[in-house]
PDB file of N, H, CA, C and O in Angstrom:
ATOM      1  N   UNK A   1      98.620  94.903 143.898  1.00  0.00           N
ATOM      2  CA  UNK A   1      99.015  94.301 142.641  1.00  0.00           C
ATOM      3  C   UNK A   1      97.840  94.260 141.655  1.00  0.00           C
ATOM      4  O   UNK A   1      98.196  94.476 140.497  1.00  0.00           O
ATOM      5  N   UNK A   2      96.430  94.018 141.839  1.00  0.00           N
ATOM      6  H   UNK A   2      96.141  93.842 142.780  1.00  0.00           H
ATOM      7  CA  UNK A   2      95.449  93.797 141.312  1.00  0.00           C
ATOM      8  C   UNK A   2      95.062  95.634 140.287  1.00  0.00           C
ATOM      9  O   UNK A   2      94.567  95.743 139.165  1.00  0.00           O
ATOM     10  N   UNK A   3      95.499  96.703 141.180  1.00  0.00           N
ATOM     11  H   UNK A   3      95.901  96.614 142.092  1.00  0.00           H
ATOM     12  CA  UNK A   3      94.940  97.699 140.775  1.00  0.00           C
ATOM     13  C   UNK A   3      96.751  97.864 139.690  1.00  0.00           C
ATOM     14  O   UNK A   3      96.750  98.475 138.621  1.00  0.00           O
ATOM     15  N   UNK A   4      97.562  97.461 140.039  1.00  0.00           N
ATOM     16  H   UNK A   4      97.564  96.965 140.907  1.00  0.00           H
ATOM     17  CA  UNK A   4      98.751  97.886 139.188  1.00  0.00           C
ATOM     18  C   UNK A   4      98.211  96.973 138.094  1.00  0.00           C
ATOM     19  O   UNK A   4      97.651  97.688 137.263  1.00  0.00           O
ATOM     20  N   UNK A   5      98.150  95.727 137.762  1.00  0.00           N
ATOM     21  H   UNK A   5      98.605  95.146 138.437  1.00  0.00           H
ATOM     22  CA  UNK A   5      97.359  94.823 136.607  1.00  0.00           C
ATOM     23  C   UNK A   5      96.277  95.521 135.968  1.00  0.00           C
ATOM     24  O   UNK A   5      96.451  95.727 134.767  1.00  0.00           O
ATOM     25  N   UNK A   6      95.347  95.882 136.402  1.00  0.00           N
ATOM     26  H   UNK A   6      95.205  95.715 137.377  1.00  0.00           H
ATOM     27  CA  UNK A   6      94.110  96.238 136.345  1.00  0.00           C
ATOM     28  C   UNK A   6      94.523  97.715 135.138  1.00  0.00           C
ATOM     29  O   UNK A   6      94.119  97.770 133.976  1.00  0.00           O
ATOM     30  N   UNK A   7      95.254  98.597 135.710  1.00  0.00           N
ATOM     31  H   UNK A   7      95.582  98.552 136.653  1.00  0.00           H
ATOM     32  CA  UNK A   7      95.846  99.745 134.926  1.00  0.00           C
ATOM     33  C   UNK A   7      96.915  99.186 133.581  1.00  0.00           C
ATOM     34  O   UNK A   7      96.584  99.629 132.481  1.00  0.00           O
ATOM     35  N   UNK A   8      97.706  98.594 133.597  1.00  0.00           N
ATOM     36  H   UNK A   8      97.976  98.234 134.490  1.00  0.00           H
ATOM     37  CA  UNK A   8      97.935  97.944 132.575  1.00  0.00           C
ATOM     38  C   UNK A   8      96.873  97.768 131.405  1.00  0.00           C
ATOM     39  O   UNK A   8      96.902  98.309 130.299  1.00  0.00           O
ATOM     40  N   UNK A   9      95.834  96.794 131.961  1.00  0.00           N
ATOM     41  H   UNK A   9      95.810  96.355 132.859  1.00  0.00           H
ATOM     42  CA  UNK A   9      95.349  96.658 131.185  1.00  0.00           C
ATOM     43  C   UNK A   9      94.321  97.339 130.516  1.00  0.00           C
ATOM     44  O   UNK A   9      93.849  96.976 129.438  1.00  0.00           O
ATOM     45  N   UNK A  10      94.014  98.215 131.084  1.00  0.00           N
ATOM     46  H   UNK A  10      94.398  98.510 131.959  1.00  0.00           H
ATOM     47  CA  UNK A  10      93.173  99.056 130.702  1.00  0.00           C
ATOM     48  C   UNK A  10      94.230 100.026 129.828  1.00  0.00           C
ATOM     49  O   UNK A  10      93.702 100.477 128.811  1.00  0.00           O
ATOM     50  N   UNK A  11      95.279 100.329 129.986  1.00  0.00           N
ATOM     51  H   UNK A  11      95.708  99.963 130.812  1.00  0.00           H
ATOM     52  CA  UNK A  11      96.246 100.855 128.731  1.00  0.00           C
ATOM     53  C   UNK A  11      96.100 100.366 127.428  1.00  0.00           C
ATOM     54  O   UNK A  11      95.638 100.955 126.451  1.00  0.00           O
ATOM     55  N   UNK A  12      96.775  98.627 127.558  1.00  0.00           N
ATOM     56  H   UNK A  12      97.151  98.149 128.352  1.00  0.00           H
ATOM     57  CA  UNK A  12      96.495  98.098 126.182  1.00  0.00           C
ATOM     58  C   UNK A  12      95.481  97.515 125.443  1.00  0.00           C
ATOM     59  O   UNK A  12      95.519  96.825 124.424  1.00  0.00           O
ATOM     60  N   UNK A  13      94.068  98.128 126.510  1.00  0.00           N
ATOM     61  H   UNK A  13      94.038  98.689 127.338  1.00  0.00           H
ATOM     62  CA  UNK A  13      93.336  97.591 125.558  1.00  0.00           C
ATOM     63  C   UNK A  13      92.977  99.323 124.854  1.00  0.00           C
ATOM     64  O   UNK A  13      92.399  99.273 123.769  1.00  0.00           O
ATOM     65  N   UNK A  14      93.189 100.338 125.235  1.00  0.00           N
ATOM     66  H   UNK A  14      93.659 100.378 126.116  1.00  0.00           H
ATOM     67  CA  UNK A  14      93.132 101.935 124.586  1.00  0.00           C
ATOM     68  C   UNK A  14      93.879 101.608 123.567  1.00  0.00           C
ATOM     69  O   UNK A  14      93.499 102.116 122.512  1.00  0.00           O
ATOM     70  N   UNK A  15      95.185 100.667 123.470  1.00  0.00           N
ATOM     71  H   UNK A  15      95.494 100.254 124.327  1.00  0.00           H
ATOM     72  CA  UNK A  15      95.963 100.815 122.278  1.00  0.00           C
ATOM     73  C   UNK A  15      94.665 100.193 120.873  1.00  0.00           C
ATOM     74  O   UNK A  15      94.324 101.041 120.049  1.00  0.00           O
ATOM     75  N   UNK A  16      94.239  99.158 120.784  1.00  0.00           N
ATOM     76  H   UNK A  16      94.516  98.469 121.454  1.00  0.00           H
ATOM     77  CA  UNK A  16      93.311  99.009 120.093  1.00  0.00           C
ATOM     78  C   UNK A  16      93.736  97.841 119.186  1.00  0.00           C
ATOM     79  O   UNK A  16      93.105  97.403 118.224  1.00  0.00           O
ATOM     80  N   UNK A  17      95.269  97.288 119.805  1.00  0.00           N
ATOM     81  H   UNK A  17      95.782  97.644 120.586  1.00  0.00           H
ATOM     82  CA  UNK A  17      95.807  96.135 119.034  1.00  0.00           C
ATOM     83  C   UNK A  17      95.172  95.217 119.351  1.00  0.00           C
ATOM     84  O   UNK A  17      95.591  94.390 118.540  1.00  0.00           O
ATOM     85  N   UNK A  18      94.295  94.600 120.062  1.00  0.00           N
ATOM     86  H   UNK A  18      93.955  95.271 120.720  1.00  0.00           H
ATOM     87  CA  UNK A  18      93.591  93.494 119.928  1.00  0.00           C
ATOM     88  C   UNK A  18      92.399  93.551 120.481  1.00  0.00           C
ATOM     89  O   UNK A  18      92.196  94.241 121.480  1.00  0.00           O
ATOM     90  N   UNK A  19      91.248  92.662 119.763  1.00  0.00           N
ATOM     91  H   UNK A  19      91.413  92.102 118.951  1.00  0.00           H
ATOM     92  CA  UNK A  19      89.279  93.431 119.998  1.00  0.00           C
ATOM     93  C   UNK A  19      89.167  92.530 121.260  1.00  0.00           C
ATOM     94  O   UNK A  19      88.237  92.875 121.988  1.00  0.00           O
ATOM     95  N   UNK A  20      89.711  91.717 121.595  1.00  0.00           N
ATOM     96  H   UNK A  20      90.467  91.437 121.003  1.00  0.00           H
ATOM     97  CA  UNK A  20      89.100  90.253 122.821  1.00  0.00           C
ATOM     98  C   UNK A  20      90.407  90.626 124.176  1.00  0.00           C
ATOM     99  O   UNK A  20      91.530  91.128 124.235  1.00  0.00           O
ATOM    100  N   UNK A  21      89.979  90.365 124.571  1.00  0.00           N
ATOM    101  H   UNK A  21      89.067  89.956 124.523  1.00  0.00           H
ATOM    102  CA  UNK A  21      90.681  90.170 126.383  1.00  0.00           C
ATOM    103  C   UNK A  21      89.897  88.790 126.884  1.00  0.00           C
ATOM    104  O   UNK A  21      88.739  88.549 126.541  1.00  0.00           O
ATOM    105  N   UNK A  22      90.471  88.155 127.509  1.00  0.00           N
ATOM    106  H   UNK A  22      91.411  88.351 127.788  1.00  0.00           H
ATOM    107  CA  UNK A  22      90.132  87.137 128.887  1.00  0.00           C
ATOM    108  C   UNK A  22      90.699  87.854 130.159  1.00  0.00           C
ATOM    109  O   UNK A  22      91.903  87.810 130.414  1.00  0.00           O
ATOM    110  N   UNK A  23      89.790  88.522 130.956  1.00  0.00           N
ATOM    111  H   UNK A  23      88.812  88.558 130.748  1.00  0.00           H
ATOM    112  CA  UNK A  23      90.102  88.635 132.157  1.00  0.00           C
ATOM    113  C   UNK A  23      89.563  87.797 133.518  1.00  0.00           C
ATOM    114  O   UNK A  23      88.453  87.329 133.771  1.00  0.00           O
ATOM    115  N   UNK A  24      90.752  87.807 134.244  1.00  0.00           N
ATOM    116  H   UNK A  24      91.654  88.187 134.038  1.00  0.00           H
ATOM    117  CA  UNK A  24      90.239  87.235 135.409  1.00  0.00           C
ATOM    118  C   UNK A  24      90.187  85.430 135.215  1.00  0.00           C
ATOM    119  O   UNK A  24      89.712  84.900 136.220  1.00  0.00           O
ATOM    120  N   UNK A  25      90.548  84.539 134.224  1.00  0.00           N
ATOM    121  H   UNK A  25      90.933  84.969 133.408  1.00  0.00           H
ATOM    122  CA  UNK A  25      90.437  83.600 133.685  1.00  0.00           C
ATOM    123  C   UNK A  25      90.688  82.713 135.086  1.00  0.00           C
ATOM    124  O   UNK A  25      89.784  81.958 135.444  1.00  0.00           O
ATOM    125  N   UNK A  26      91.585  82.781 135.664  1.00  0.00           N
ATOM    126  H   UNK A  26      92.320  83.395 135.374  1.00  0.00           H
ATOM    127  CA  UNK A  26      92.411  82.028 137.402  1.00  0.00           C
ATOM    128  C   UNK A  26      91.471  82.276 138.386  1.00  0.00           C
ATOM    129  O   UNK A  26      91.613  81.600 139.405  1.00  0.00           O
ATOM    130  N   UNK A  27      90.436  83.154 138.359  1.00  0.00           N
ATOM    131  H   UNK A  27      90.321  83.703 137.531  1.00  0.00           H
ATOM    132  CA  UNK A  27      89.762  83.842 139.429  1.00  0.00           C
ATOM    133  C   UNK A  27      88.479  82.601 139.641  1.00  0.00           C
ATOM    134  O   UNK A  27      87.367  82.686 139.120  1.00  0.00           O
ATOM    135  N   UNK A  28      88.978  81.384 140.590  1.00  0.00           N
ATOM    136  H   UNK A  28      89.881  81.315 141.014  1.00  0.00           H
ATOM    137  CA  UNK A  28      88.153  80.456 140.514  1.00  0.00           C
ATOM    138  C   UNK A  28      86.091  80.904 140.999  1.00  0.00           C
ATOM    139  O   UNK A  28      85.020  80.382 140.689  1.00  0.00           O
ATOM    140  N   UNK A  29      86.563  82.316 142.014  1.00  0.00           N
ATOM    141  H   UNK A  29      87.433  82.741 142.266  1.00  0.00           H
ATOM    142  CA  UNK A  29      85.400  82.555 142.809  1.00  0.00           C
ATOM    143  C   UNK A  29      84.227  82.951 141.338  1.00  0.00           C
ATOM    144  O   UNK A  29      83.178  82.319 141.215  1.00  0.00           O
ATOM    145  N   UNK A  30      84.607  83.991 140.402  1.00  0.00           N
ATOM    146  H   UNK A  30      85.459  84.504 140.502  1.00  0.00           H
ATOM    147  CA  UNK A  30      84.237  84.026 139.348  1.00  0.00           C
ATOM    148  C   UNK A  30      83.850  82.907 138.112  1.00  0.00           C
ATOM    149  O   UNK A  30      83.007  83.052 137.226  1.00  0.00           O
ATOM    150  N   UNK A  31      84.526  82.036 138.296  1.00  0.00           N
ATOM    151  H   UNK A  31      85.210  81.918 139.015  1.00  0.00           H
ATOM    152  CA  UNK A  31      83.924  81.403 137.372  1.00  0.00           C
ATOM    153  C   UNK A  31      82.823  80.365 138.019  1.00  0.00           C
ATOM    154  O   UNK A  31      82.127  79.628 137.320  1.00  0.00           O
ATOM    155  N   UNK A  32      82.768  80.411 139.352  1.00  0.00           N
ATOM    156  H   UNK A  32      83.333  81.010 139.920  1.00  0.00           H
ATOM    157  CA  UNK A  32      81.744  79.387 139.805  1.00  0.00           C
ATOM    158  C   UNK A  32      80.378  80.642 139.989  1.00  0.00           C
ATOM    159  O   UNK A  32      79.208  80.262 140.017  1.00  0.00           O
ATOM    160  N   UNK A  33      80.766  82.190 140.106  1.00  0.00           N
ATOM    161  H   UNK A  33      81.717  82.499 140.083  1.00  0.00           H
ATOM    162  CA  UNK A  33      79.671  82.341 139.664  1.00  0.00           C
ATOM    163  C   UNK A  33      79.039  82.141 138.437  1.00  0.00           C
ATOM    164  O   UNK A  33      77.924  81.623 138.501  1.00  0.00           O
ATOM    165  N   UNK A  34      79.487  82.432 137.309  1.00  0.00           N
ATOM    166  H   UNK A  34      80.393  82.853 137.257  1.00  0.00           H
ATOM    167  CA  UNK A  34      79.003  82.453 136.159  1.00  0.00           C
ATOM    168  C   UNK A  34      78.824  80.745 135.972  1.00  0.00           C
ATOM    169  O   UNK A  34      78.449  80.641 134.804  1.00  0.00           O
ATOM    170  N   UNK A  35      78.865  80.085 136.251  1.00  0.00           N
ATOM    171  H   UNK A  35      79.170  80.169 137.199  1.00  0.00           H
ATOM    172  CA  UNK A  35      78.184  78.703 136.338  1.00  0.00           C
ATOM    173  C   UNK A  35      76.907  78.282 137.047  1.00  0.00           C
ATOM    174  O   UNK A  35      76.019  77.455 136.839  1.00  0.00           O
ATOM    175  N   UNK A  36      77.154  79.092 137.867  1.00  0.00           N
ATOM    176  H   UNK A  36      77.876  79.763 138.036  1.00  0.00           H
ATOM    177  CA  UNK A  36      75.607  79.204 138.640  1.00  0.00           C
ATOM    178  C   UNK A  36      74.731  79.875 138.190  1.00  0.00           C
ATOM    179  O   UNK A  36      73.554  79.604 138.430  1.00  0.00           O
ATOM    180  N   UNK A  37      75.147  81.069 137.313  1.00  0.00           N
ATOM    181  H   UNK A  37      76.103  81.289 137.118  1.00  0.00           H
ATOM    182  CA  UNK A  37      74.065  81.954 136.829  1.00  0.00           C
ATOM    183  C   UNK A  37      73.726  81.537 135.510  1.00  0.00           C
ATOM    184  O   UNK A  37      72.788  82.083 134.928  1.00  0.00           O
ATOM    185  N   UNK A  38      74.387  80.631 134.980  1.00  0.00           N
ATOM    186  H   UNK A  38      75.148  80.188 135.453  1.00  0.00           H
ATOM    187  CA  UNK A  38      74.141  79.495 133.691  1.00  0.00           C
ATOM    188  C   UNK A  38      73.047  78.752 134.162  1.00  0.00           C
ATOM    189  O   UNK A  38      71.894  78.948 133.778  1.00  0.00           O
ATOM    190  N   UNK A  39      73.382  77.892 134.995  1.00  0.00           N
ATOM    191  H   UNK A  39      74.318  77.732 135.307  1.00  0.00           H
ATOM    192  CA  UNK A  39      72.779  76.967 135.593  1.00  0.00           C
ATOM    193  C   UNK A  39      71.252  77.318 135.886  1.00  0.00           C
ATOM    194  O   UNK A  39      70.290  76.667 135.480  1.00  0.00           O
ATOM    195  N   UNK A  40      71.225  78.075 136.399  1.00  0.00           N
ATOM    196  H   UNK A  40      72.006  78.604 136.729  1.00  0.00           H
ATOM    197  CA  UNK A  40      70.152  78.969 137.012  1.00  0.00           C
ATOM    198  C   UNK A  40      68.762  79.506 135.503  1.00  0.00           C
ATOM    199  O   UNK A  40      67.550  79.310 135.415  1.00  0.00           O
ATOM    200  N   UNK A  41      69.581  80.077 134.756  1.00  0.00           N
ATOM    201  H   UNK A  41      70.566  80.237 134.828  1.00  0.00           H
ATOM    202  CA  UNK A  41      69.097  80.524 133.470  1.00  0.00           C
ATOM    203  C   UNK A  41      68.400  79.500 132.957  1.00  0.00           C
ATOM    204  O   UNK A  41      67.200  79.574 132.691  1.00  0.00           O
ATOM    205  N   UNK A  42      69.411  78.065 132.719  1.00  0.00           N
ATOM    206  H   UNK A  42      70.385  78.006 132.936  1.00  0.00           H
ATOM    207  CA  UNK A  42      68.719  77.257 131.854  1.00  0.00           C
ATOM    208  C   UNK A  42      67.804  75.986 132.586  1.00  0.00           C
ATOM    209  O   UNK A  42      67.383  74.978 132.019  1.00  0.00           O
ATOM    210  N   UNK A  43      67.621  76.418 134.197  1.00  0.00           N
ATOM    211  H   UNK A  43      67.963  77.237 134.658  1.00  0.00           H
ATOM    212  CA  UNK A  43      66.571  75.793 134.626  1.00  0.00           C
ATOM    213  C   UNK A  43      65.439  76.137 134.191  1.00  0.00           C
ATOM    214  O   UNK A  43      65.269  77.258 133.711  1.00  0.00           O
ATOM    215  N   UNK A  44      64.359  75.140 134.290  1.00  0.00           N
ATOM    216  H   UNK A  44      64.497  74.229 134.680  1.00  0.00           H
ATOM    217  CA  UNK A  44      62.947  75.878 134.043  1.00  0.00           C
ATOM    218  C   UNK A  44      62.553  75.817 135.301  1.00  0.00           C
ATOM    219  O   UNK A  44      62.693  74.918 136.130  1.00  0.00           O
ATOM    220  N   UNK A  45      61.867  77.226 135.397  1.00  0.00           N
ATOM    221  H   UNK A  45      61.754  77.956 134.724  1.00  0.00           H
ATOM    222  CA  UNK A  45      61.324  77.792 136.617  1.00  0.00           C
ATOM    223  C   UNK A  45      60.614  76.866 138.138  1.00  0.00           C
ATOM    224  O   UNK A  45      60.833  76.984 139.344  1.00  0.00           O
ATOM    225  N   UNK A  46      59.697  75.950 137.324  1.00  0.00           N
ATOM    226  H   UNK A  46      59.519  75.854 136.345  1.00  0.00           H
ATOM    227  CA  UNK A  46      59.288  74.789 138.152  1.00  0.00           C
ATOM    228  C   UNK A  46      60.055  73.875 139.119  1.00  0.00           C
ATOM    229  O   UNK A  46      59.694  73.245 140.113  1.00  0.00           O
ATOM    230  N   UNK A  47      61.712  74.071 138.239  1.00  0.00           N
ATOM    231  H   UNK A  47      62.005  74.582 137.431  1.00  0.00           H
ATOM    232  CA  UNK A  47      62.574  73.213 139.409  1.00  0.00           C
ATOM    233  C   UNK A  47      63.691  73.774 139.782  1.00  0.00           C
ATOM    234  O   UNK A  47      64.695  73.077 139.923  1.00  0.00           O
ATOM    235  N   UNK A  48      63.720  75.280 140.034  1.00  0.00           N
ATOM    236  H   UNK A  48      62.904  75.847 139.920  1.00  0.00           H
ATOM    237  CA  UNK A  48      64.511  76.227 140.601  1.00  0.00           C
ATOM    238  C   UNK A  48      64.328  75.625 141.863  1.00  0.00           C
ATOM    239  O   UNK A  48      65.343  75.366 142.510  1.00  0.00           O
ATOM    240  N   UNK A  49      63.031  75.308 142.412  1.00  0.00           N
ATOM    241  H   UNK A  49      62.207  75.518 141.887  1.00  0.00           H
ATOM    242  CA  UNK A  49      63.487  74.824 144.147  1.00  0.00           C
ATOM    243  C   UNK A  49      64.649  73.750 144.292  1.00  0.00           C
ATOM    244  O   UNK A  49      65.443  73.745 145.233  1.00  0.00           O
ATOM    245  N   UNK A  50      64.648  73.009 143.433  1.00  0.00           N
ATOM    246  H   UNK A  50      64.003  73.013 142.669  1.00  0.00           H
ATOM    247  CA  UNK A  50      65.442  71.646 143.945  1.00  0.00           C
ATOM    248  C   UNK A  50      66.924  71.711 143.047  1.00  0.00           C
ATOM    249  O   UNK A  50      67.952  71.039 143.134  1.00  0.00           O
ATOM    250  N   UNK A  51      66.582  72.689 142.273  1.00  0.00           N
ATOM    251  H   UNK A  51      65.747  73.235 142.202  1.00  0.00           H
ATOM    252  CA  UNK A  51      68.326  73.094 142.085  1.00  0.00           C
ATOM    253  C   UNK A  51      68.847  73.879 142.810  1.00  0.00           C
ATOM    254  O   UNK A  51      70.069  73.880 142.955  1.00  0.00           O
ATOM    255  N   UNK A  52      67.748  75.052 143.674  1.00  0.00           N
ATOM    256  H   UNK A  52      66.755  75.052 143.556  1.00  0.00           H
ATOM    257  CA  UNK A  52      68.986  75.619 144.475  1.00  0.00           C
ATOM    258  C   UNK A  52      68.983  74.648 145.771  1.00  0.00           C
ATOM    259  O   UNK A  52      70.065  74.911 146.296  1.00  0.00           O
ATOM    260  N   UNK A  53      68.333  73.643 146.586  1.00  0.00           N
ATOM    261  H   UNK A  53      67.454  73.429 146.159  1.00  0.00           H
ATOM    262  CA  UNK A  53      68.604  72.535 146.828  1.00  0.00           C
ATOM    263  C   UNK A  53      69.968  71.689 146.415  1.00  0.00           C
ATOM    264  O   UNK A  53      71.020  71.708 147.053  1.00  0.00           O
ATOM    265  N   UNK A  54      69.717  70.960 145.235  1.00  0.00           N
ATOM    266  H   UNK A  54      68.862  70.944 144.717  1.00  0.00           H
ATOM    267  CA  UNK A  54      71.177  70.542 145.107  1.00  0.00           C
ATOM    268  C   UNK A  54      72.518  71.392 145.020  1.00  0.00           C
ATOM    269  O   UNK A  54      73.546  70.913 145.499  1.00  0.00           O
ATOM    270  N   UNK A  55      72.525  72.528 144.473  1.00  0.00           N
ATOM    271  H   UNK A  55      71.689  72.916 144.084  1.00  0.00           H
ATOM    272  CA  UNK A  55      73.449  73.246 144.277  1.00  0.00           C
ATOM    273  C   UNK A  55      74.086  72.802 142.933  1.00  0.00           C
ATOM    274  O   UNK A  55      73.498  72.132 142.084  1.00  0.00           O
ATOM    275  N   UNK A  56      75.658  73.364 142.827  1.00  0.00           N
ATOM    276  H   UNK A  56      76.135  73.908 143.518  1.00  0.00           H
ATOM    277  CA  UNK A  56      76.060  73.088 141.495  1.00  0.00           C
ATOM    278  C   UNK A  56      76.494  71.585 141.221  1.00  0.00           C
ATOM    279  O   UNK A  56      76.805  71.011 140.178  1.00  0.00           O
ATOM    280  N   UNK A  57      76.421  71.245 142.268  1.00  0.00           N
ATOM    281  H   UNK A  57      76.168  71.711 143.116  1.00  0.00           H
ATOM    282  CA  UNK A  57      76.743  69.944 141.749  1.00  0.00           C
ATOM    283  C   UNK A  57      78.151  68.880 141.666  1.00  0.00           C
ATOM    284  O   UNK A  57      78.063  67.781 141.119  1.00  0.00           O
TER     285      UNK A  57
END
């Protein structure tokens, strides 16, 4: 099902009717990465130990 979706959408976004997509928005595993790699970014370096220690939180 993912690769039948996946082809879809890659159709209408060739059509060119709209510039933005949200993909994957439900895909909880994804968005806890990109929270971590936020997280991560806007640590300062000095306390990367004890955030990856606590975790996200």
């Amino acid at each position: 099902m993912d690769y039948l979706t996946g082809n879809r959408i890659q159709q209408n976004v060739k059509t060119g009717a709209r510039g933005e997509f949200i993909f994957g928005r439900n895909e909880l595993g994804g968005q806890r990465f990109h929270r971590w790699v936020d997280t991560l970014l806007e640590t300062p370096d000095g306390a990367l130990a004890k955030q990856f220690e606590a975790g996200l939180g």
